[in-house]
MARVEXNU-49344 format. One record per residue (C-alpha): residue number from 1; residue in one letter; x, y, z. Coordinates in nm, 3 decimals. Each point is the difference from the previous one (the first is absolute). Example, Ala and Ser with C-alpha at 12.3 -4.5 7.8 and 13.67 -1.06 7.14 Angstrom:
     k   r        c1        c2        c3
     1   A     1.230    -0.450     0.780
     2   S     0.137     0.344    -0.066
# end
This chain:
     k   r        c1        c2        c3
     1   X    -3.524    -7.338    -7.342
     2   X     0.085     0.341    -0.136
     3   X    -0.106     0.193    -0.313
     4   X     0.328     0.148    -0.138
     5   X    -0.111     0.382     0.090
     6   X     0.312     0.124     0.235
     7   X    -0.191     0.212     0.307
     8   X     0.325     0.140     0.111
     9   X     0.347     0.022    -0.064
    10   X     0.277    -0.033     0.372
    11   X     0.327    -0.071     0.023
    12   X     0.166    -0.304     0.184
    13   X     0.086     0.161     0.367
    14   X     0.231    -0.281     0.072
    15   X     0.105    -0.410     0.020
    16   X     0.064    -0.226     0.271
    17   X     0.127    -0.303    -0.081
    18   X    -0.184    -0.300     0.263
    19   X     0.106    -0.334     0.034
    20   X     0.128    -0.013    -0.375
    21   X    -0.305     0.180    -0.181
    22   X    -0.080     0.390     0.043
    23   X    -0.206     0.223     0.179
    24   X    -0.102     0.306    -0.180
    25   X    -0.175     0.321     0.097
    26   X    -0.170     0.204    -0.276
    27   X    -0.045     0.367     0.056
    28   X    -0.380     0.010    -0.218
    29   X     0.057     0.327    -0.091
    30   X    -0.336     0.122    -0.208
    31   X    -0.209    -0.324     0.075
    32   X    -0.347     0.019     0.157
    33   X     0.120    -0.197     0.317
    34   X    -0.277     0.151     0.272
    35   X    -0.120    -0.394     0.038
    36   X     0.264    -0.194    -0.048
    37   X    -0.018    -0.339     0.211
    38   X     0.231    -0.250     0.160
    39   X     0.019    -0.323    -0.291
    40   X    -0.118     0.232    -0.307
    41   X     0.152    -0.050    -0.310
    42   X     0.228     0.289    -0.180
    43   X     0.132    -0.025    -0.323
    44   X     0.365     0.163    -0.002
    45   X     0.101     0.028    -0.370
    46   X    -0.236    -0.319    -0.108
    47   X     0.135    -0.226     0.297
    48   X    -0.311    -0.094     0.216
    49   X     0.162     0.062     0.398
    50   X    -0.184    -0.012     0.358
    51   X    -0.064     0.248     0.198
    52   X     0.185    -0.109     0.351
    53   X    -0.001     0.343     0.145
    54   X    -0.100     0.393    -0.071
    55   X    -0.009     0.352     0.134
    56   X    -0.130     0.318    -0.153
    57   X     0.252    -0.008    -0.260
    58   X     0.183    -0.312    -0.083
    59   X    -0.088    -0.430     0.016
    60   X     0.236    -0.247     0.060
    61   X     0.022    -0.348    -0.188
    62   X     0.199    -0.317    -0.043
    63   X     0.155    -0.155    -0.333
    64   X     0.067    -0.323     0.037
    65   X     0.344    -0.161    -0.231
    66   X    -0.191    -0.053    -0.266
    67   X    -0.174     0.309    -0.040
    68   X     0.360     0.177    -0.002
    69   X     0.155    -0.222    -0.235
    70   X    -0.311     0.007    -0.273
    71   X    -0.069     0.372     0.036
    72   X     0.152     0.353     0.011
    73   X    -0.050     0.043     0.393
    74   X     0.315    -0.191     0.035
    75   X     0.217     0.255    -0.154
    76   X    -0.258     0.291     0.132
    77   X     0.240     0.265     0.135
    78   X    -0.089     0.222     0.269
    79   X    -0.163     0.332    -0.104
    80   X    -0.171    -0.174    -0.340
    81   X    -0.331     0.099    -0.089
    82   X    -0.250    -0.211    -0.025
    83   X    -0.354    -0.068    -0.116
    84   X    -0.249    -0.126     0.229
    85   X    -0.323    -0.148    -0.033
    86   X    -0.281    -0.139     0.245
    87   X    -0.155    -0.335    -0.036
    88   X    -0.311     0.099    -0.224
    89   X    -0.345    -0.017     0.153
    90   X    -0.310    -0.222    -0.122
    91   X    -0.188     0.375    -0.047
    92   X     0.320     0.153    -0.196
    93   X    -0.009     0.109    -0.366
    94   X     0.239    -0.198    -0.205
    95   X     0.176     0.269    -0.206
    96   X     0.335    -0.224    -0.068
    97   X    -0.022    -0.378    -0.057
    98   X    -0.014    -0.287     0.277
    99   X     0.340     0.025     0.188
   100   X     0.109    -0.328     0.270
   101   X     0.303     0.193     0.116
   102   X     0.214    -0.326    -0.064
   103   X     0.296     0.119    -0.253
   104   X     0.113    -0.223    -0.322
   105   X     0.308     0.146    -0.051
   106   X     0.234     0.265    -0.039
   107   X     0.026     0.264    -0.295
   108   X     0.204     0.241    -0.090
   109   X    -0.047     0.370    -0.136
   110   X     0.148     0.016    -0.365
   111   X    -0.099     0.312    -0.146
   112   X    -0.182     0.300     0.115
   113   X    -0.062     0.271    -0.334
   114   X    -0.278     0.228     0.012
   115   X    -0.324    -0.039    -0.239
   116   X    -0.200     0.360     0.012
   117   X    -0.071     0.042     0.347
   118   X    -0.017    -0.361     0.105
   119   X     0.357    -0.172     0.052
   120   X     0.065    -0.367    -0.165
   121   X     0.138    -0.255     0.220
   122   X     0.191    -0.312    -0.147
   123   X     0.077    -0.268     0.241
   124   X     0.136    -0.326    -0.030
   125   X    -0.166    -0.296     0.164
   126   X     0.149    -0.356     0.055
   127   X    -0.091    -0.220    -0.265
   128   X    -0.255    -0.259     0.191
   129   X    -0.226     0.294     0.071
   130   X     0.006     0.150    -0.398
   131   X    -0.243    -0.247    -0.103
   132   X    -0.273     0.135     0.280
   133   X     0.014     0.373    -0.151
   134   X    -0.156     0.104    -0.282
   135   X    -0.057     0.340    -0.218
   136   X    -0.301     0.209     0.215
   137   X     0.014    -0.280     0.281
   138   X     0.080     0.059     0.347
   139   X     0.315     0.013     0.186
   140   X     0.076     0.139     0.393
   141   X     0.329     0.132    -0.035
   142   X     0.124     0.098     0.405
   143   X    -0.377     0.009     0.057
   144   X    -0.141     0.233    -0.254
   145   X    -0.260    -0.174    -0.255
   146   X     0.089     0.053    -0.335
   147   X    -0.080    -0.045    -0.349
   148   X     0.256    -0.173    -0.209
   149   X     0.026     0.230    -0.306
   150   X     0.236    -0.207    -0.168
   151   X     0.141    -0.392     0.029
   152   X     0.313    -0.194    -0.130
   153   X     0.300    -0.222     0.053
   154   X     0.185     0.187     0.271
   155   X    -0.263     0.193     0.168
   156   X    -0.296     0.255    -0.005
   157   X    -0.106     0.362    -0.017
   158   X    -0.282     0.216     0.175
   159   X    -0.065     0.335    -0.008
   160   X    -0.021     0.204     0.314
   161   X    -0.170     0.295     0.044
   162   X     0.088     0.336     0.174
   163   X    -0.254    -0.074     0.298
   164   X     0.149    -0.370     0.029
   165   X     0.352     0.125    -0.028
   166   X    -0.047     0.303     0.252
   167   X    -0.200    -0.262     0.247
   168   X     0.201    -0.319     0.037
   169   X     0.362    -0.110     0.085
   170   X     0.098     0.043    -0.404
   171   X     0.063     0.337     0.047
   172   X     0.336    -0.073     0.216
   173   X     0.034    -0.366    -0.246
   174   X     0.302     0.003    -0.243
   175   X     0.105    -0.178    -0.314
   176   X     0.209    -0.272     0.121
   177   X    -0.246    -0.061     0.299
   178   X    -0.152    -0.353     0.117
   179   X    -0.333    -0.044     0.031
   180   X    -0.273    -0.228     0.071
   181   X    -0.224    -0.167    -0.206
   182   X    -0.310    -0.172     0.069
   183   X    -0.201    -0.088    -0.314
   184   X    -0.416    -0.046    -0.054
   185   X    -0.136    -0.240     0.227
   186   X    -0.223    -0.071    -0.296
   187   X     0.297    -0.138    -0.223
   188   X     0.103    -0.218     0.281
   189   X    -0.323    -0.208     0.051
   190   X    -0.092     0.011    -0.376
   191   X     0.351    -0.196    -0.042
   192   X    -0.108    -0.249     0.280
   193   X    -0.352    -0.065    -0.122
   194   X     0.171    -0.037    -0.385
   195   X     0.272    -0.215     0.145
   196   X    -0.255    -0.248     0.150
   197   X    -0.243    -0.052    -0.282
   198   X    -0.297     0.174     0.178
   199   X    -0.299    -0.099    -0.147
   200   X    -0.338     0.216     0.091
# end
């Protein structure tokens, strides 16, 4: 589980492909990584990985098929930064929302314009997902925790901040780029428990 607060931003050091999937090694760049372990979980632009393998500077991990086809990482080019995350900790503040690491779908930057000294991002979202995000709800957009400032049709807009922008992955993100989408885990099981008729 992960809170949506990016702890560093790296860049993907390289891909190997194995047996059909891919091996990746991520160069963490600013992230706290002093006690990293063998199995932890990352997050590597919202996509939950394992860590199979680490030195002072960089972790390896597997995507399977799946994870390639549903998410960014399969089109991940060498040299991309990236924003990383560790698996949150029972004792951890939770300054962003509840995050499973397990992506929705793929968005896409529309429209970057600025608004004072914040910048307003429009992205487009595909349509099964624009019924889980609302106006001042919660979206992780490649891992950051957001709030949704507005909510239509086609797709959504936050605002991002000069810290947020300065201190994640959006700072090298373009219009035109893909990115992932996980919505609130909160929308998903109040569907579930509406869908069934739960009774108290």
């Amino acid at each position: 589980m992960f809170t949506g607060i990016i702890e560093g931003v790296g860049r993907l050091a390289a891909r190997e492909p194995i047996g059909g999937d891919v091996r990746f090694t991520f160069n963490v760049g600013n992230l706290p990584f002093d006690q990293v372990q063998m199995g932890e979980s990352i997050a590597i632009n919202g996509v939950c990985l394992t860590v199979i393998a680490f030195d002072g500077s960089s972790f390896k991990a597997d995507a399977s098929t799946e994870t390639l086809a549903l998410t960014t990482l399969g089109a991940l080019t060498e040299g991309a930064v990236i924003n990383l995350e560790r698996a949150m900790r029972p004792t951890d503040r939770l300054g962003g929302h509840l995050v499973s690491g397990h992506v929705d779908g793929l968005g896409k930057v529309l429209s970057i314009h600025e608004d004072a000294r914040a910048l307003r991002w429009r992205f487009a979202a595909p349509k099964p997902l624009l019924k889980y995000i609302a106006k001042k709800g919660s979206i992780c957009v490649d891992g950051v925790s957001l709030t949704v400032n507005e909510a239509d049709d086609e797709g959504f807009e936050v605002a991002l901040i000069p810290h947020t922008v300065a201190n994640t992955a959006f700072s090298a993100t373009a219009v035109g780029s893909a990115v992932n989408l996980e919505i609130d885990l909160v929308a998903r099981y109040v569907e579930r428990l509406l869908g069934q008729g739960a009774t108290p």
